[in-house]
C-alpha positions in Angstrom: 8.6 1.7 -26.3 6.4 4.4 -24.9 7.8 7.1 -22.7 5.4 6.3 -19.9 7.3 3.2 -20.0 4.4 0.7 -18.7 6.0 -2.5 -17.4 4.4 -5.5 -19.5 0.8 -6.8 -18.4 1.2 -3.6 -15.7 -1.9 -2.3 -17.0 -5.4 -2.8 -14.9 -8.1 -3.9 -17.0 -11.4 -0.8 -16.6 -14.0 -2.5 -14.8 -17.4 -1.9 -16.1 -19.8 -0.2 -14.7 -18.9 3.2 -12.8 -17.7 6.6 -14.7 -15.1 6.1 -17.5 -13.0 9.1 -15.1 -13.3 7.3 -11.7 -12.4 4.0 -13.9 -9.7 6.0 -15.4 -8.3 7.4 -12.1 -8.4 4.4 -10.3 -6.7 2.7 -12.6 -4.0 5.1 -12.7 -3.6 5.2 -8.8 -3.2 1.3 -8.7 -0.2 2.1 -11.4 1.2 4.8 -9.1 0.6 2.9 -5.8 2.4 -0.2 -7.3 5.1 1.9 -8.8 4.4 0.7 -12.5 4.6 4.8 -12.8 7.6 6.0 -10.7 8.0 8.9 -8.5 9.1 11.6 -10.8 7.9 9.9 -14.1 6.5 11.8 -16.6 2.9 11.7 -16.9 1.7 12.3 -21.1 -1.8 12.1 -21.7 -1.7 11.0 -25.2 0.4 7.7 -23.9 -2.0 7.0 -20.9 -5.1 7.3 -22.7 -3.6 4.6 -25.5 -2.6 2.3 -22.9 -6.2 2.2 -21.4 -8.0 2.1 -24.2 -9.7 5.7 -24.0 -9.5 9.4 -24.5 -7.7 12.0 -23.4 -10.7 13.5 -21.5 -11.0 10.9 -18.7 -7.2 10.9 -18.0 -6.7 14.6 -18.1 -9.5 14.7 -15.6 -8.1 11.6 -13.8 -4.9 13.7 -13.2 -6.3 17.0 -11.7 -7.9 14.3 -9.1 -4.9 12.8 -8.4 -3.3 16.4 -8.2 -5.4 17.7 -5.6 -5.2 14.1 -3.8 -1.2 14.6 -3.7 -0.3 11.6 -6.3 0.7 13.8 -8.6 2.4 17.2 -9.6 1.1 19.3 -12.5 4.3 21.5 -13.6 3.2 24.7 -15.7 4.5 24.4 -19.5 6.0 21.1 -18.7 2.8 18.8 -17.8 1.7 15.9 -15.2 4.6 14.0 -13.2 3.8 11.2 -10.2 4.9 13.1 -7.4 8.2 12.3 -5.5 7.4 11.8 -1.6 9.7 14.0 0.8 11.4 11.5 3.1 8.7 14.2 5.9 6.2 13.4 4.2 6.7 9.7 4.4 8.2 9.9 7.5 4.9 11.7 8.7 2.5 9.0 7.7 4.4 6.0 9.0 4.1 7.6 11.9 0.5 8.0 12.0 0.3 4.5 10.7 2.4 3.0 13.6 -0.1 5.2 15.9 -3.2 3.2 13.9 -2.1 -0.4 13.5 -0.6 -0.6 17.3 -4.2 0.1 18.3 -5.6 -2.0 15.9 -3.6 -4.9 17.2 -4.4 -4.2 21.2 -8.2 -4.5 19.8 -7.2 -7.8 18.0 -5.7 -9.5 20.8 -8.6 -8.6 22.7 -11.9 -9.4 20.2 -10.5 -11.8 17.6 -12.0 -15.8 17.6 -10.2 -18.9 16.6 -11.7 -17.8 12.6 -10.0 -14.5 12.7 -6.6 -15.9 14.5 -7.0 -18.7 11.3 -7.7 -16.0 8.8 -4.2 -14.0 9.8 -2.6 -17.9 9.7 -3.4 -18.3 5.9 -2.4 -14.7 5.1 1.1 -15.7 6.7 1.7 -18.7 5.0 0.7 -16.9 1.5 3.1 -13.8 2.5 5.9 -16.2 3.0 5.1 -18.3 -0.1 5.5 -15.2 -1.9 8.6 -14.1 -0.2 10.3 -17.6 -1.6 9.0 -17.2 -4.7 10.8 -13.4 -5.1 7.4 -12.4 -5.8 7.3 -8.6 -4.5 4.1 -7.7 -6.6 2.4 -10.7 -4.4 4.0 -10.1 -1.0 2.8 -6.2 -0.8 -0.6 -7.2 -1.7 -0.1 -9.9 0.8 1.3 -7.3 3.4 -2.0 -5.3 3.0 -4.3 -7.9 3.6 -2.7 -9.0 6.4 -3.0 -6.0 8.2 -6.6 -5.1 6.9 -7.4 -8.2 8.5 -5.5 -7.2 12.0 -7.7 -4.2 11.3 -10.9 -5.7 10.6 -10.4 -7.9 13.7 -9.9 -4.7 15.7 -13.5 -4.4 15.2 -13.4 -0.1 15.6 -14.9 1.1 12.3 -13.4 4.9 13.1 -10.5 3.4 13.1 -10.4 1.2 10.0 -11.9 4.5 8.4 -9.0 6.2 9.4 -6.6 3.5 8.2 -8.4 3.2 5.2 -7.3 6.9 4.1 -3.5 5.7 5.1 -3.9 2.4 3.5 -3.0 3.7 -0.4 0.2 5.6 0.4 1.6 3.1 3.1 1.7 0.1 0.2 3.5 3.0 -1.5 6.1 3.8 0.5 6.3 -0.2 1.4 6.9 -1.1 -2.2 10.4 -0.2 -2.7 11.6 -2.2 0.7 9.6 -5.1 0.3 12.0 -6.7 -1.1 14.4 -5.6 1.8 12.1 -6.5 4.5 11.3 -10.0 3.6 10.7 -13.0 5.1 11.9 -11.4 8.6 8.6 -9.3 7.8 6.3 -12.3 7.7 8.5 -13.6 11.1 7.0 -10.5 12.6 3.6 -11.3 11.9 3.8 -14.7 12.9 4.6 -13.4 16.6 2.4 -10.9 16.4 -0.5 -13.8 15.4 0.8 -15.7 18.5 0.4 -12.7 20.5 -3.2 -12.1 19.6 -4.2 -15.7 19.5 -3.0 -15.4 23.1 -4.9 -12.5 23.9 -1.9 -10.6 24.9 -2.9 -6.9 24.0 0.2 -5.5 25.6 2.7 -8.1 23.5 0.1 -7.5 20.6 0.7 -3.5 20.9 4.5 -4.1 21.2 5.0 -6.2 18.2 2.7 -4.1 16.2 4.8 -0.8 16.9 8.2 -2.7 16.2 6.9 -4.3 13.3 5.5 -0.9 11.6 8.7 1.3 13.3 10.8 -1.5 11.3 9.3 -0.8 7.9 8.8 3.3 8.6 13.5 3.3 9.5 13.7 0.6 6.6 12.2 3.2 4.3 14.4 6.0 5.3 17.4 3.4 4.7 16.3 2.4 1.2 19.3 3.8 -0.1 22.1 3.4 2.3 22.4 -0.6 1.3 
């Protein structure tokens, strides 16, 4: 077993075409965003490189990207390590996030059709087939698109911009309480899709703020239970 300690099938295949380093680095982001690399795990080139299939080069570049981008800490003497979010830090971009998708879902309730109410229907019923199957890989994936849709719907592209920039390090931070949240999660969403589908943009707003409030105070509980 490698020290990077790669969880089996873990590793994304590098899409062709593009740069081998943006390849490289994306690759490696997708590992730290799904927390295949934990916070605090030691980062060795050598290992990375064999487990992508390339050299050195493209990952040691890949890692002064993802330094400067704050995914991960380059210690003098000691090397690369994914970076270990202060519960600040986290608690800082939930907050911004709640800020973003409350918005997003007032724009919802008041823009979306019958298509995008539908669209937000099948997301739910995936999420929640994914919740019964213990399937936490599937269910923050899920979680995402369900809210890029509530975003999309919105129909403000400064704002999905904005939320786009969030986007990475909120599936972060969900990650570790997916599993926590649950299908009470999904029972949000489904009441905030009746709210929009209703055109209620102050229920919409409401729910939205509990629902992301309830993930940001879950987060900050991860390790009370």
């Amino acid at each position: 077993m490698l020290s990077t300690g790669l969880p089996h099938g873990a590793v994304p295949r590098l899409e062709r075409p593009g740069p081998l380093r943006d390849r490289v680095y994306e690759a490696l982001l997708e590992l730290i965003t799904t927390r295949a690399l934990q916070p605090g795990q030691h980062l060795v080139e050598s290992e990375l490189a064999g487990h992508l299939g390339v050299s050195r080069q493209p990952v040691r570049e890949a890692l002064q990207r993802l330094n400067t981008e704050g995914w991960v800490d380059l210690r003098p003497a000691q090397g690369a390590f994914v970076h270990e979010p202060t519960e600040e830090e986290a608690d800082q971009l939930l907050t911004v996030r709640t800020l973003l998708e409350a918005e997003a879902a007032r724009l919802a309730a008041s823009n979306a059709g019958s298509k995008g109410v539908q669209a937000l229907e099948e997301i739910l019923a995936e999420g929640l087939e994914a919740v019964e199957a213990d399937d936490v890989d599937a269910a923050v994936a899920l979680n995402a698109r369900f809210h890029a849709k509530v975003m999309e719907l919105a129909g403000n592209a400064v704002l999905a911009e904005l939320a786009a920039q969030v986007d990475r390090r909120v599936r972060w931070y969900y990650t570790p309480v997916a599993r926590q949240r649950g299908e009470q999660s999904w029972i949000e969403h489904r009441e905030l899709i009746a709210a929009i589908a209703a055109r209620d943009e102050q229920s919409a707003t409401r729910l939205m703020r509990e629902h992301t409030e309830h993930t940001r105070r879950s987060y900050h509980a991860r390790g009370d239970s």
